[in-house]
Every structure is written in structure tokens, then in C-alpha cells.
C-alpha positions as CSV (number, residue, x, y, z in Angstrom):
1,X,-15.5,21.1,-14.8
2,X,-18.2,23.1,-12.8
3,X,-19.6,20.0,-11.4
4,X,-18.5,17.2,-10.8
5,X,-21.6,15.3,-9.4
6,X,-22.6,12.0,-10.3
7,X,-25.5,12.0,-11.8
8,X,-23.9,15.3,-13.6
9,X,-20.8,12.5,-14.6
10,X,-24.2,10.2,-16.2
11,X,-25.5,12.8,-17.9
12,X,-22.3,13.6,-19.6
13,X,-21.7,10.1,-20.6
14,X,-25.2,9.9,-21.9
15,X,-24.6,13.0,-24.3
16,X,-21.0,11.7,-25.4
17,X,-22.5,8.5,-26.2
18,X,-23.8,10.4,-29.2
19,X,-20.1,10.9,-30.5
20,X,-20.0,7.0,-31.1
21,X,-21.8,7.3,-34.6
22,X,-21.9,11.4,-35.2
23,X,-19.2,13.7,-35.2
24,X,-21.3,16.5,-33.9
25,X,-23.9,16.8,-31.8
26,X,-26.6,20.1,-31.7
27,X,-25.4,23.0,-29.1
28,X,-28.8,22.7,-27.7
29,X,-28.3,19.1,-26.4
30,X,-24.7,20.0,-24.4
31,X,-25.3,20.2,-20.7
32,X,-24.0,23.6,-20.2
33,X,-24.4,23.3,-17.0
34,X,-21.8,20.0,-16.1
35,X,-19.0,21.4,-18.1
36,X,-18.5,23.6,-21.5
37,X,-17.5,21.7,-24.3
38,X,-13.8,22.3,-24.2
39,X,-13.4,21.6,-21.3
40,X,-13.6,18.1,-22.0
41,X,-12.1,19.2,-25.5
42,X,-14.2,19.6,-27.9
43,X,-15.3,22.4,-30.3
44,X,-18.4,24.1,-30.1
45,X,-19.0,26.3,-33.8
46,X,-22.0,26.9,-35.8
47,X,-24.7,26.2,-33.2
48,X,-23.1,22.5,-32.7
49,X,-20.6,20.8,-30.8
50,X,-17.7,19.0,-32.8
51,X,-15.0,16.6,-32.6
52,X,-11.2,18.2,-33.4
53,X,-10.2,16.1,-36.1
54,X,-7.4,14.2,-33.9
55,X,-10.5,12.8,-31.6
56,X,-11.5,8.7,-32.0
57,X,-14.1,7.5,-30.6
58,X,-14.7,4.3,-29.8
59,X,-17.1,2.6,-32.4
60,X,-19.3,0.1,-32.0
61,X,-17.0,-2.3,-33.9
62,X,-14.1,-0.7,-31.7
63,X,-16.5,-1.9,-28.4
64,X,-16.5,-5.5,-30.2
65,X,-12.8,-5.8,-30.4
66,X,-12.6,-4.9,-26.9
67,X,-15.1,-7.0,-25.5
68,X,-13.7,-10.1,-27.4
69,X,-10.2,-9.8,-25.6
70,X,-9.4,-13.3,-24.2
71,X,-10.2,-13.9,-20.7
72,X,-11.3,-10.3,-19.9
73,X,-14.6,-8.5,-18.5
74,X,-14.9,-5.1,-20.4
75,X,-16.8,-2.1,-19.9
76,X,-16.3,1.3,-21.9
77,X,-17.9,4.7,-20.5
78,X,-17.8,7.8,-22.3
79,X,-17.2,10.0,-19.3
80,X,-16.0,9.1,-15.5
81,X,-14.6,10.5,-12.5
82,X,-12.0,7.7,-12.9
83,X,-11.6,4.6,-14.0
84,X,-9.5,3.6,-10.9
85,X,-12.2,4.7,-8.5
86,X,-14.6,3.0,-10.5
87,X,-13.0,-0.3,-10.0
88,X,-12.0,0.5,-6.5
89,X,-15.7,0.4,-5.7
90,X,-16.4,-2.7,-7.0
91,X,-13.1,-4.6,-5.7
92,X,-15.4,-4.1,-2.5
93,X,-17.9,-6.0,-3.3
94,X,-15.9,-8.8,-5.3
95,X,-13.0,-9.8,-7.1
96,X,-12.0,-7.6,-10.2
97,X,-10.3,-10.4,-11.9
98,X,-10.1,-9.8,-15.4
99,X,-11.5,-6.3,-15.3
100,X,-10.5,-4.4,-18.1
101,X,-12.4,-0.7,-17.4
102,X,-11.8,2.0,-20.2
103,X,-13.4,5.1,-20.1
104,X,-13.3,8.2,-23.2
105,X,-13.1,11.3,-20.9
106,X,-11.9,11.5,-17.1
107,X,-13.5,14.2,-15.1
108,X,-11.6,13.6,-12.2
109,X,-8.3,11.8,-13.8
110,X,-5.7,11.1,-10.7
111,X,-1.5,10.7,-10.9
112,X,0.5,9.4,-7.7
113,X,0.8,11.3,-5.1
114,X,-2.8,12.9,-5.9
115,X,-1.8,14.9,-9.1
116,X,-4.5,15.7,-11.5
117,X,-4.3,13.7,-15.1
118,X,-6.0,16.1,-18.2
119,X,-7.9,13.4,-20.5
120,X,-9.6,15.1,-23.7
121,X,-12.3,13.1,-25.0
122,X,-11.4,10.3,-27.3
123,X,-7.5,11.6,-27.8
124,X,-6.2,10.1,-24.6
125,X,-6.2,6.4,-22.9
126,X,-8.1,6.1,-19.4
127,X,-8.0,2.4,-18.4
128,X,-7.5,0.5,-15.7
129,X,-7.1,-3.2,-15.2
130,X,-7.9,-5.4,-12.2
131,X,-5.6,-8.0,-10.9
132,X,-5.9,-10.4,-8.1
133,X,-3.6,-12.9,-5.7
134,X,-3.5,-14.4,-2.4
135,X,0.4,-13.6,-2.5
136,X,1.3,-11.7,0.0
137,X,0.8,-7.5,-0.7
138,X,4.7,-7.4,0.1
139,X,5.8,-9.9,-2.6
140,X,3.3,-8.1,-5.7
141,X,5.3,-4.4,-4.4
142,X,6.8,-3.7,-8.0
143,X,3.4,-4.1,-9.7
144,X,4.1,-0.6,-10.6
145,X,6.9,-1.2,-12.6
146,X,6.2,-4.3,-13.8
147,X,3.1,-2.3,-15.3
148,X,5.4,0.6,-16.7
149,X,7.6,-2.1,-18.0
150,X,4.4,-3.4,-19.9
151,X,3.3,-0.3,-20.9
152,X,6.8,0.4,-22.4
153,X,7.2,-2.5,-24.4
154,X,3.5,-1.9,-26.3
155,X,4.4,1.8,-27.2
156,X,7.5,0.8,-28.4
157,X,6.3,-2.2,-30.5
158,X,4.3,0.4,-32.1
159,X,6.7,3.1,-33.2
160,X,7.5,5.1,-29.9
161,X,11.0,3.4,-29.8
162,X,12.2,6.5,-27.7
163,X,10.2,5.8,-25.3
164,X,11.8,5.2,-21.4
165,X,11.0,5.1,-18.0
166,X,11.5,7.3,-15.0
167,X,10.9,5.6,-12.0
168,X,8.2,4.4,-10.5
169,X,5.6,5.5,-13.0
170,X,6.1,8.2,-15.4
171,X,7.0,7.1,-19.2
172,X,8.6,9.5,-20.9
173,X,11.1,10.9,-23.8
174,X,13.9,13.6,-23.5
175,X,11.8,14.2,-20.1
176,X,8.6,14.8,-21.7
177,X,6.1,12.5,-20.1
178,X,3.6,10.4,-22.2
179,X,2.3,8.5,-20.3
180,X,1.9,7.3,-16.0
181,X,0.8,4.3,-14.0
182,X,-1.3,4.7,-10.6
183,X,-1.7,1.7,-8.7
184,X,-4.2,0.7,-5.7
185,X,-5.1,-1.9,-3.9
186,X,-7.7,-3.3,-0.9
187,X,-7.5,-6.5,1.0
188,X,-10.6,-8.7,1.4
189,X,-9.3,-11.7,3.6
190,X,-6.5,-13.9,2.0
191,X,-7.3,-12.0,-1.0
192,X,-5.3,-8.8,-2.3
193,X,-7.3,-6.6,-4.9
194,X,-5.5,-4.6,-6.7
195,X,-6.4,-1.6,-9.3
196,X,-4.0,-0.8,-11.9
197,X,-4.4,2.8,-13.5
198,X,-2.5,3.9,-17.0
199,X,-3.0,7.0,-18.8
200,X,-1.4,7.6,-22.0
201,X,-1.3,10.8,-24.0
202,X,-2.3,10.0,-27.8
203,X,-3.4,13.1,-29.3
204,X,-2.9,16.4,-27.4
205,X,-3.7,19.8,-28.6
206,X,-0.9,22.4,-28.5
207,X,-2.9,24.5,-26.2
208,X,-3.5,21.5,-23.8
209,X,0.1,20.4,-23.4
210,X,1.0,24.5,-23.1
211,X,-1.7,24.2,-20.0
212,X,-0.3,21.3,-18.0
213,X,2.7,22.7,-15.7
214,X,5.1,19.7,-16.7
215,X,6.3,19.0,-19.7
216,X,5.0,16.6,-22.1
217,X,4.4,14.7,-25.2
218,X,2.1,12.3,-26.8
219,X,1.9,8.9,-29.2
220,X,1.0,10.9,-32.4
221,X,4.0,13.5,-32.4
222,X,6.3,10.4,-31.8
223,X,5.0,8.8,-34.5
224,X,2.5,5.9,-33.2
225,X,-0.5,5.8,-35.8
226,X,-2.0,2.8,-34.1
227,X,-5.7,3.0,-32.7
228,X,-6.8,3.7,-29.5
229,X,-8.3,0.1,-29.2
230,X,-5.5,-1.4,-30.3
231,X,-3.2,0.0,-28.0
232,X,-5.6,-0.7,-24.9
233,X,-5.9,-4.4,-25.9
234,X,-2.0,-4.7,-26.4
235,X,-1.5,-3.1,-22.8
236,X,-4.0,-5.1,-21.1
237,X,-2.4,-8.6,-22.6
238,X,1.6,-7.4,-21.4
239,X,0.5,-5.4,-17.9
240,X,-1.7,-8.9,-17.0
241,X,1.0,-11.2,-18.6
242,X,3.5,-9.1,-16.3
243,X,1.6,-9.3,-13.2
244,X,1.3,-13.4,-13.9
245,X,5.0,-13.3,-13.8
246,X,5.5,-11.1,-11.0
247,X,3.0,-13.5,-8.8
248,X,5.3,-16.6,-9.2
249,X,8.6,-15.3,-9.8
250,X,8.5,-11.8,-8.1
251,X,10.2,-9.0,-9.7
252,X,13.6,-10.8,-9.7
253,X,12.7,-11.6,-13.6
254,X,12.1,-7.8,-14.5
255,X,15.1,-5.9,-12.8
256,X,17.6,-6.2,-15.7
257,X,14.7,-5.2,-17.9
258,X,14.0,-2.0,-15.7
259,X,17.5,-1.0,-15.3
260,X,17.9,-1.0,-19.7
261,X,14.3,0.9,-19.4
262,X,14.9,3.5,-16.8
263,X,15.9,6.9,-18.3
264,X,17.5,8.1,-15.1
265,X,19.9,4.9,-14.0
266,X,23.7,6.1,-13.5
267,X,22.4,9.7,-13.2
268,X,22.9,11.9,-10.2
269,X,19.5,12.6,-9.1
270,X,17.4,14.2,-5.6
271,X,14.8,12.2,-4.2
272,X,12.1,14.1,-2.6
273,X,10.2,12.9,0.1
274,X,8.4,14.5,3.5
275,X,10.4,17.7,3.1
276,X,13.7,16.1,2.4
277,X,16.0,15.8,0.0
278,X,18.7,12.9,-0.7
279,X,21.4,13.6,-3.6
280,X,23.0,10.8,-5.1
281,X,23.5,8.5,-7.9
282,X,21.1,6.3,-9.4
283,X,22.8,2.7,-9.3
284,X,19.8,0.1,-9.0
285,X,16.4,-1.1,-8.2
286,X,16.0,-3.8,-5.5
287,X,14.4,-7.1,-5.3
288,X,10.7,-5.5,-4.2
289,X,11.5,-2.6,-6.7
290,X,13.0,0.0,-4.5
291,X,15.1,2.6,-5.8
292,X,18.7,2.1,-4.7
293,X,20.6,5.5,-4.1
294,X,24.1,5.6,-3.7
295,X,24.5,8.7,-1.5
296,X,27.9,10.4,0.3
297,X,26.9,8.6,3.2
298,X,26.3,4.9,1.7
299,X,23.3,3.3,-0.4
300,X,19.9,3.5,0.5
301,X,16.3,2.3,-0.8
302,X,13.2,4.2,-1.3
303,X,9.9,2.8,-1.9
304,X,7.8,4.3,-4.5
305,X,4.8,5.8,-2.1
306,X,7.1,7.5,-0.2
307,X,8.9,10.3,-2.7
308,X,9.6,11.4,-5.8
309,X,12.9,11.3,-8.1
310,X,14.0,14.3,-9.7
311,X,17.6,14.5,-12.2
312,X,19.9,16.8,-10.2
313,X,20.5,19.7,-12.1
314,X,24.1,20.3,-13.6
């Protein structure tokens, strides 16, 4: 994106908006000077700009569904920064309980550990969900996984039964990832605010997935046929179900869960962190969700902000 202002961001949105009842929009109206039109991925033929014929956007009736999910406060953008940012801003001026935040496009998409997340318009999921809890931050630590756990379950309830986890946050098959989970969080008093990010790969052009350097997959080429809303409402209900769980039981409840999940357990695998690297065997996660290593020299526990985790190779 050339810019990446935010009144540029609005403006984008604005013209997007148009895709909600037309599948193309005149040349003339594209603001050539935010962003071309594939580079949010679109096509741009025959003096107009066009949806590929994998894109779904969100309909009015889609924005119904949404806004009728039990117990949840809704908003749907056609074009952001990021969703998490979005609700990082407001968790400072009150609770984000509830706050279910999807947008269609993210300009400025985010992983862990500050990696960049490609999100075509209307062929990917960019949501994020807001939970609160006066528990302390310590005790909610495997929100991440608890949320990958969620996010696991959905896509496999609707066809992507190959589906796995690589901890902390990547969801993936054969090591292609599909999907990953960025969480955040402020503290306002007794109060812990917290931000949970997911961004799933539905529809993906070859030329996009040849242009990210990692290797990955999406829900349509492992069979999901399920809409985008429908996905996004059956995440929401199991990542704040999950969190519910993990504020009065801790993550105690989900460790045998993880361990069936989580593509790399019993594997010899490098963790990366700060430079260095630890080799060992993958034999468990602990009671905060820490991976537990079982290296030459004894076990040890990393905590998911501090490194990565990596198979070793053969």
C-alpha cells in the first residue's frame, strides 16, 4: 500500500463499501492514490474494478447475522489498519467486553513477534474479539492457546479435519499454516483488557500464497465451503466460551486437549529465542501454557512471547 494514512484507510473503506451490493465498481472512483486495486486484491479490467470470483463480501443480510450474535457488540469495516489496533484503542477508554470487530481488508495486518499478515479483500477473516477479567494477567497466560484451541475446533467442525496446531499460535496442515492468533492486552486498574486477534486464510490466490515467504494453505483448498459469516460467528461463540473456562478453571481443563491438537508434540524441535537456540524434544505444555522441552541437559519451559518453535530438521 503506498499510504497508509488514516483518513487514506477511511477513504478506502468508503469505496469498498460499494462491493456490499455491486461486484464492480468504475476505475474512475478507485483511489489510485491509497493503494492499486490488487494490492488489496482485486481486478481492475475494462475501465472497472472487480471482485475475483472467490471474493465474499459481507452483505447486508451477512451484517444482520453478525450483529444478532448473542451477547456481542459488532462492528464490520471494509478496510483497517487492524482490527487488533482498533480495539486496542478503545480498551483505553473502556471495557471491550463483548467486542466482536471484523474488518474485509487489513492494510496493516500484524502476526506475533511483529510479522506482517496479507488479508485480500473479502477472501480472508480479520477479527478480533475483546475479553475481560479481574483475574490476575498471570492466571489468563494460555489465552493464546485456548484461542487456537477454539479456532481449531470451528475449522474442523466444518470440513478442515486435518487441521492442527503448532504452538503458540499458528494453525496449520502438513506445515502449511492457515490460520494464526495474536493476542494483546492493557490493564486499567483491577481490570485486565485483553485483545484477541485471528486471521484465517479462506480463499487465496496462487499468486498470493507463491508471494508470502512461508508456506501456506487456506479453508477452500481443504475443503471448507462454509461462509465467511458463519465461520466468524462459530469462532467468536468457542474462543469467548474458551476464555469463560480458562477464567475459572485456568488452562488445567485444556492441556490434554492441546497436547491431541499440537502437530509438533513428541517431535525433536529448536526453539529460537534472543539469538539462541535450544534442541530437544517436545514432551508437554505446562499449567500457564508453557512449552515444556526436554533438552540433554534436563526440561525446560518457554513462554510463548519469548521464542519461536521450529521442527528440527532430520
Amino acid at each position: 500500500m503506498i499510504s497508509q494514512s488514516a483518513d487514506d484507510i477511511v477513504l478506502l473503506s468508503g469505496v469498498l463499501d460499494g462491493f456490499r451490493s455491486l461486484d464492480k465498481l468504475p476505475l474512475a472512483q478507485w483511489p489510485e492514490h491509497v493503494c492499486s486495486p490488487e494490492e488489496v486484491g482485486l481486478v481492475s479490467a475494462e475501465g472497472s474494478v472487480q471482485l475475483p470470483n472467490t471474493a465474499e463480501p459481507l452483505t447486508a443480510s451477512c451484517l444482520q447475522s453478525l450483529q444478532s450474535f448473542p451477547g456481542a457488540r459488532v462492528t464490520v469495516v471494509s478496510a483497517t489498519h487492524s482490527t487488533n489496533s482498533d480495539l486496542m484503542r478503545e480498551a483505553v477508554n473502556g471495557s471491550v467486553r463483548g467486542r466482536l470487530h471484523v474488518a474485509e481488508h487489513q492494510a496493516g495486518g500484524r502476526g506475533r513477534r511483529g510479522r506482517q499478515w496479507i488479508s485480500p479483500f473479502a477472501r480472508c477473516i480479520a477479527m478480533s474479539v475483546g475479553i475481560c477479567t479481574t483475574r490476575p494477567v498471570l492466571a489468563m497466560q494460555g489465552l493464546g492457546l485456548v484461542t487456537g484451541i477454539a479456532v481449531c475446533h470451528t475449522l474442523r467442525s466444518l470440513g478442515a479435519v486435518s487441521i492442527g496446531l503448532k504452538w503458540p499460535n499458528d494453525l496449520v496442515v502438513e506445515g502449511r499454516k492457515v490460520a494464526g492468533i495474536l493476542v494483546e492486552h492493557q490493564q486499567f486498574g483491577d481490570e485486565s483488557r485483553f485483545v484477541v486477534g485471528v486471521g484465517v486464510n479462506v480463499a487465496l490466490s496462487d499468486l498470493e500464497i507463491s508471494s508470502i515467504p512461508q508456506p501456506v494453505t487456506d479453508l477452500r483448498r481443504l475443503g471448507v465451503s462454509a461462509s465467511r459469516v458463519d465461520i466468524v460467528k462459530n469462532m467468536a461463540q468457542f474462543i469467548n466460551e474458551g476464555a469463560a473456562l480458562l477464567e475459572a478453571h485456568g488452562f488445567e481443563p485444556f492441556r490434554d486437549r492441546f497436547r491431541e491438537l499440537h502437530v509438533l508434540h513428541e517431535s525433536e524441535c529448536v526453539v529460537l529465542g534472543a539469538g539462541v537456540e535450544t534442541h530437544g524434544r517436545v514432551v508437554d505444555v505446562g499449567a500457564s501454557g508453557e512449552l515444556i522441552l526436554d533438552t540433554g541437559s534436563g526440561r525446560r519451559a518457554f513462554v510463548s512471547g519469548e521464542v519461536s518453535l521450529r521442527r528440527s530438521e532430520q
